[in-house]
C-alpha positions in Angstrom: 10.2 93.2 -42.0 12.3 95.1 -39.4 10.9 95.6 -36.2 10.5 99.2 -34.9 13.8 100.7 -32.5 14.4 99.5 -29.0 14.8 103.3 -26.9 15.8 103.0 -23.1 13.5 105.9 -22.4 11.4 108.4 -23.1 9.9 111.6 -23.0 6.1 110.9 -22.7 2.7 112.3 -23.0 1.7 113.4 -19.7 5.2 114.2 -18.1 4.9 117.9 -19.0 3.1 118.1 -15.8 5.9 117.7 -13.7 8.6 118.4 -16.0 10.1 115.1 -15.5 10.9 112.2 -18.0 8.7 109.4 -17.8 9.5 105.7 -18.3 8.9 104.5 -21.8 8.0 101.5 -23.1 11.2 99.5 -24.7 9.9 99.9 -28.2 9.3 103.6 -30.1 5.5 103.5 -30.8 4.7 103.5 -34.5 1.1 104.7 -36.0 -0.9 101.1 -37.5 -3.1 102.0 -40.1 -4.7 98.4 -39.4 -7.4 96.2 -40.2 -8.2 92.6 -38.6 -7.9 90.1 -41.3 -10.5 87.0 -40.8 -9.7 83.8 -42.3 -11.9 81.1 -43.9 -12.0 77.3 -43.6 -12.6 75.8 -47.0 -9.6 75.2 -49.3 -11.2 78.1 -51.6 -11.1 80.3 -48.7 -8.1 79.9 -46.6 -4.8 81.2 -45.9 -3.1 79.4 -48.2 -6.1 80.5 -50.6 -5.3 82.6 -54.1 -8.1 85.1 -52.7 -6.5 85.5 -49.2 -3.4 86.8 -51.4 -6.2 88.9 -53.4 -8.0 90.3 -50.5 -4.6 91.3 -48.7 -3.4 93.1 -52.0 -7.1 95.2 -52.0 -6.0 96.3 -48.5 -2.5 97.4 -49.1 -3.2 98.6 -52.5 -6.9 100.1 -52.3 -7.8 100.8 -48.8 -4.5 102.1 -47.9 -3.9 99.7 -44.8 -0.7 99.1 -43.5 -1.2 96.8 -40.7 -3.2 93.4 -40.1 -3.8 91.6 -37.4 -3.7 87.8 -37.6 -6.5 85.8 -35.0 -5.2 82.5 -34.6 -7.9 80.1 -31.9 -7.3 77.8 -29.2 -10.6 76.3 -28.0 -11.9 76.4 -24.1 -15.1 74.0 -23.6 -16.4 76.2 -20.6 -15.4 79.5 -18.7 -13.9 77.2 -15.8 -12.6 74.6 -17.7 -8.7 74.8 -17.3 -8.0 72.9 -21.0 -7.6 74.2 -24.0 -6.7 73.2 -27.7 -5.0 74.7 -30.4 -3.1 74.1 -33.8 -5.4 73.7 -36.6 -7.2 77.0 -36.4 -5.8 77.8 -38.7 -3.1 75.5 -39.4 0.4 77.1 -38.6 1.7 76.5 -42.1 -1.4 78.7 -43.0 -0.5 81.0 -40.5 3.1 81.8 -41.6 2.0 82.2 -45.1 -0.2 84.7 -44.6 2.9 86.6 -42.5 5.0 85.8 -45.3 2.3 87.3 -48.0 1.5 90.4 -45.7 5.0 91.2 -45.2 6.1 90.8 -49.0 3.1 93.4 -50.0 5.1 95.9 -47.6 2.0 94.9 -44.9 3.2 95.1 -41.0 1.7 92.0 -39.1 -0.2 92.1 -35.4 -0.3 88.3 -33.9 -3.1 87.8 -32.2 -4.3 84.4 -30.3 -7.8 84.5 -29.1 -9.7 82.1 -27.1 -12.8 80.9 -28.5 -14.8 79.9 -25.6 -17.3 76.6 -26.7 -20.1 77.6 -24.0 -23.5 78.5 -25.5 -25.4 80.2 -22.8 -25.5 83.8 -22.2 -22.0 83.7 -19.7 -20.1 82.8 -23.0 -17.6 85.4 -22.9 -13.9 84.9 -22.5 -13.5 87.7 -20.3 -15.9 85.6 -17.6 -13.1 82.4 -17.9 -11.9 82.0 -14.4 -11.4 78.7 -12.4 -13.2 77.6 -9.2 -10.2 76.4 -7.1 -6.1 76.9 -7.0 -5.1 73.7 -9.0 -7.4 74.7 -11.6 -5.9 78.0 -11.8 -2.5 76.5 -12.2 -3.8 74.4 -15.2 -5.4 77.0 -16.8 -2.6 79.2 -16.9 0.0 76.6 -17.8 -2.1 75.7 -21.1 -2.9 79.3 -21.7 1.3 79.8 -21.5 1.8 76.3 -23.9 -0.5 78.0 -26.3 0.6 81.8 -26.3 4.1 80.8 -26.2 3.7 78.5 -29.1 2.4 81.7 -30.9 5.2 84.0 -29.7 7.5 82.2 -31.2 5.6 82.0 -34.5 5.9 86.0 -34.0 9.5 85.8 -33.3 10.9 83.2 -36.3 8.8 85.5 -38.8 9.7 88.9 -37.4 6.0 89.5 -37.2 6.0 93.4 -35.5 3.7 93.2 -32.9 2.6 90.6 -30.2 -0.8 90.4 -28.7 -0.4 88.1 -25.7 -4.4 88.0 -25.2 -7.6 89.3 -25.7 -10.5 90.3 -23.2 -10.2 88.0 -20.3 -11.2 90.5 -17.9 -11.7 88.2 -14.9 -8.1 86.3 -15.3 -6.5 90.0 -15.9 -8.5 90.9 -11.9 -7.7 88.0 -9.9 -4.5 86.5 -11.4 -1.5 89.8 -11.9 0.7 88.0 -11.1 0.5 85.2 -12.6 -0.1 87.9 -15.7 3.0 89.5 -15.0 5.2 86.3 -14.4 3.7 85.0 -17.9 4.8 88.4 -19.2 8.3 87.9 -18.5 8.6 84.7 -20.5 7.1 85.7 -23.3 9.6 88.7 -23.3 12.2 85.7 -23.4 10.5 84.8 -26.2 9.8 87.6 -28.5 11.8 90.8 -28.5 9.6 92.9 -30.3 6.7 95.0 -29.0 3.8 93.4 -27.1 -0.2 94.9 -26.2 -3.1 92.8 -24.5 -6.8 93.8 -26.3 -8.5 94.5 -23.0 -12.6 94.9 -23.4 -13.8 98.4 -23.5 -16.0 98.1 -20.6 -14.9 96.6 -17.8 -11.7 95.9 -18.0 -9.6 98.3 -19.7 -9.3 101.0 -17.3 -9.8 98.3 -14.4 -6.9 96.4 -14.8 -3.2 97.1 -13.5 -0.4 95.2 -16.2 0.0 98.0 -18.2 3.4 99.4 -17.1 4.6 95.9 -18.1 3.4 96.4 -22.0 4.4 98.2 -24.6 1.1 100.0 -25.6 -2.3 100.2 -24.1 -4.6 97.7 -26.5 -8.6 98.3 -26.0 -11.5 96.6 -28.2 -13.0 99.7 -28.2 -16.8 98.8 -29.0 -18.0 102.1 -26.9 -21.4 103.1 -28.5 -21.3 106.4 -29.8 -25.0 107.4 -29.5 -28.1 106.6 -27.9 -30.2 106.6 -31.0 -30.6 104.0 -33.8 -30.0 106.8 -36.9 -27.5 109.7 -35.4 -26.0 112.4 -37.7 -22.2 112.6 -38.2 -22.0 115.5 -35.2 -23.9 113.3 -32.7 -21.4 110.7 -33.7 -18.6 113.3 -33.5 -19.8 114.0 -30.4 -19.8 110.6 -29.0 -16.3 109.8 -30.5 -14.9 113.0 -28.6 -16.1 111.3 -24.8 -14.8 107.9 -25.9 -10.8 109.5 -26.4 -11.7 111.7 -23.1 -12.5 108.6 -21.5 -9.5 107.0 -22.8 -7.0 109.5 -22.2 -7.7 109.3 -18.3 -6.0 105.8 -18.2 -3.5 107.6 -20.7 -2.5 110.2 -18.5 -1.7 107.5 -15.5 -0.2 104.5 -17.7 2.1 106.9 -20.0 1.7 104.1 -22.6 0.3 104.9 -26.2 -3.0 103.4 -26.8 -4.1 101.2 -29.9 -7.9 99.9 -30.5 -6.7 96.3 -30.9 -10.3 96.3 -32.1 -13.6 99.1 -33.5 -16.0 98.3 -36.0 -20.0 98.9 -36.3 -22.0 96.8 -38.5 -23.7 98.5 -41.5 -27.6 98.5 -39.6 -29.6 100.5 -37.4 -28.8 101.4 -34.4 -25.5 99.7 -34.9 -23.9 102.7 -32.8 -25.8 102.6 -30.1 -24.5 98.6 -29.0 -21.8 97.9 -31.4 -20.4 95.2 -29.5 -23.6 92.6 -29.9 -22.7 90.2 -32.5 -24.8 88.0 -33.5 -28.3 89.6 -33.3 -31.2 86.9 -33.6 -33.0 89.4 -35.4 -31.0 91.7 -37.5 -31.9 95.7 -38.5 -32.5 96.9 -41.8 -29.1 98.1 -43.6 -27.6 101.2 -43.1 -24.7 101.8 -45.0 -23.8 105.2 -44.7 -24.5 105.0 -40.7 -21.5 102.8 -40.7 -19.5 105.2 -42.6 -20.5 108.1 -40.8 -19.2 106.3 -37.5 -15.7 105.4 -39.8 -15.6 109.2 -39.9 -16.5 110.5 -36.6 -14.3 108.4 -35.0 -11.1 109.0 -37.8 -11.5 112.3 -37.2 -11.1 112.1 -33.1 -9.0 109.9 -32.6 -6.9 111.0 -35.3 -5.9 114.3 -33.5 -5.0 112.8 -30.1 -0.9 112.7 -29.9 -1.1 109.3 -27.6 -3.5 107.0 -30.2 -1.5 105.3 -32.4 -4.0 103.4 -34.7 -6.3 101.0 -34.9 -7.5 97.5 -36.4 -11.0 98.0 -38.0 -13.1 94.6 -37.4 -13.1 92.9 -39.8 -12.0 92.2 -43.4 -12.4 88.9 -44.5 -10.1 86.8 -46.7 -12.5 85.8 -49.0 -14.1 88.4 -51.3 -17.7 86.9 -51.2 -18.0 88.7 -47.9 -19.5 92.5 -47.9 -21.0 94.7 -50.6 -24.3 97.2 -50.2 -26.1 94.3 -49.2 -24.6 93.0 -46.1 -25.1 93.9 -42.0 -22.0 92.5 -40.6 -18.9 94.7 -39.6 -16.5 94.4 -43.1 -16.4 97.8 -44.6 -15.7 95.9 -47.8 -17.8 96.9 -51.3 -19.6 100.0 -48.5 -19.5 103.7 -48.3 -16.9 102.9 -44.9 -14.5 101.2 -47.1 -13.9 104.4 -49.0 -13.9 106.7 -46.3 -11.5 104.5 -44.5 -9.3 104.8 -47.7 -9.2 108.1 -48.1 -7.9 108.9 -44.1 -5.6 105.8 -44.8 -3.6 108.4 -47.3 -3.2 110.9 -44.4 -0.7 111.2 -41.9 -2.0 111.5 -38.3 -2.1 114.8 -37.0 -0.9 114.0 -33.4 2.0 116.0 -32.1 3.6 112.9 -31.4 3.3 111.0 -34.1 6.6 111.4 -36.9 
């Protein structure tokens, strides 16, 4: 799989203002018809799996996607603990199967490393990791760099087409550009293809200042779209339109395109009003056609804006027991959202930009 073609510059969204050319990104930005693909742990349900090779044919073949992203772990105990560990989650031979797989079905690949942070209290967020002194700083970002850079150059030997070089840590994003930006540059060494960070959609996003050294703007864009439990498509539509307004202001200043690195709602009630609040101790009652009605709403907005360039719907899982009209959680698989994401899947985005 070829990756997409290196430009020197650019003319951007948001120069017409001053009839000037901005500075691009080093990578032309392609549309990613994505979907995050979740793995499983048992040897009937793993990479390696004959229903991971299943599930990812569904996708190409049913749903239309073109992209996956890939979510490979390291583990953090606590949100100042400088350690982390990595390598079996999952396994790297795994890993580069699945690349291989997706790439053979005609699939692009996003790489993806998250931390999973081990704390179980209600600060057990990755985006509250930060260290209490200097040497612990150091630490931290000297394992984080052992562990992305081990993944970059997963990314690299398998052409994988785009490089994720981390995922909603708000506070290390705040207090530590430079470190960030230093980081940046040896991953670049690295990898030559195009990179994004998933920065959380409140808080961060439009907070933080490493953009200009990326290739594309990367949100996990759980915004809630309404402030009732059971809205109607237009109240959805509605809410979809202020997200990609909201958006579009840190468009306008970055001059990057922008990606969801991650959207989803779970198929219950009220699942659009806090989409981001997984797991619930007491879950709603189903709502199937709430979550495709949010597919829709936001499909149709975002699909019209010349600086999105796709998204990765959370999630679909490698094992097929996941899903159907039964099930709460976020897959759109064996629901009403799977088949409206298939049929905007067939459609080319209607963007100016997009080719």
């Amino acid at each position: 799989m070829r990756r997409t073609i290196c430009l020197a510059l650019l003319l951007w969204p948001g120069g017409a203002a001053t009839g000037e050319p901005l500075a691009a990104p080093p990578h032309r930005p392609v549309f990613q018809k994505g979907m995050s693909f979740a793995h499983g742990y048992s040897p009937q349900n793993n990479l390696l799996s004959p229903v991971s090779q299943t599930a990812l044919e569904h996708l190409r073949q049913k749903v239309h996607v073109e992209w996956i992203a890939l979510n490979p772990f390291s583990y953090q105990r606590t949100a100042s603990d400088p350690s982390l560990y990595f390598g079996g989650d999952p396994p790297d031979a795994h890993l580069v199967h699945a690349i291989e797989q997706a790439h053979a079905l005609g699939l692009q690949v996003m790489l993806k490393p998250h931390i999973w942070l081990q704390q179980k209290d209600d600060d057990a967020w990755r985006g509250r990791i930060g260290m209490n002194n200097e040497p612990d700083w150091r630490l931290w970002f000297e394992n984080y760099e052992r562990f992305i850079l081990h993944y970059a150059r997963i990314a690299e030997r398998e052409q994988v087409d785009i490089f994720c070089i981390g995922v909603e840590l708000a506070r290390t994003m705040k207090e530590r550009e430079q470190d960030w930006r230093a980081l940046i540059d040896r991953i670049r060494q690295v990898y030559h293809g195009p990179i994004t960070y998933a920065a959380n959609w409140w808080g961060e996003y439009d907070e933080i200042h490493i953009w200009d050294a990326l290739d594309y703007v990367g949100i996990n864009a759980f915004f809630p779209l309404s402030e009732t439990g059971a809205p109607d498509l237009e109240t959805l539509r509605v809410g979809a339109r202020r997200v990609a307004d909201e958006v579009e202001l840190l468009q306008l200043t970055t001059h990057r395109p922008v990606i969801f690195t991650e959207v989803g709602y779970k198929s219950v009630r009220g699942a659009t009003v806090t989409p981001w609040e997984w797991p619930r101790r007491i879950e709603p009652a189903v709502d199937l056609e709430l979550q495709s009605r949010a597919y829709q709403a936001v499909l149709e907005v975002m699909w019209q804006r010349p600086w999105f360039y796709g998204m990765y719907w959370w999630k679909w899982h490698s094992h097929t027991d996941h899903g159907g009209p039964r099930d709460g959680d976020f897959t759109p698989r064996g629901k009403p959202a799977e088949r409206t994401l298939s049929q905007w899947y067939q459609h080319t985005p209607t963007g100016a930009e997009h080719r």
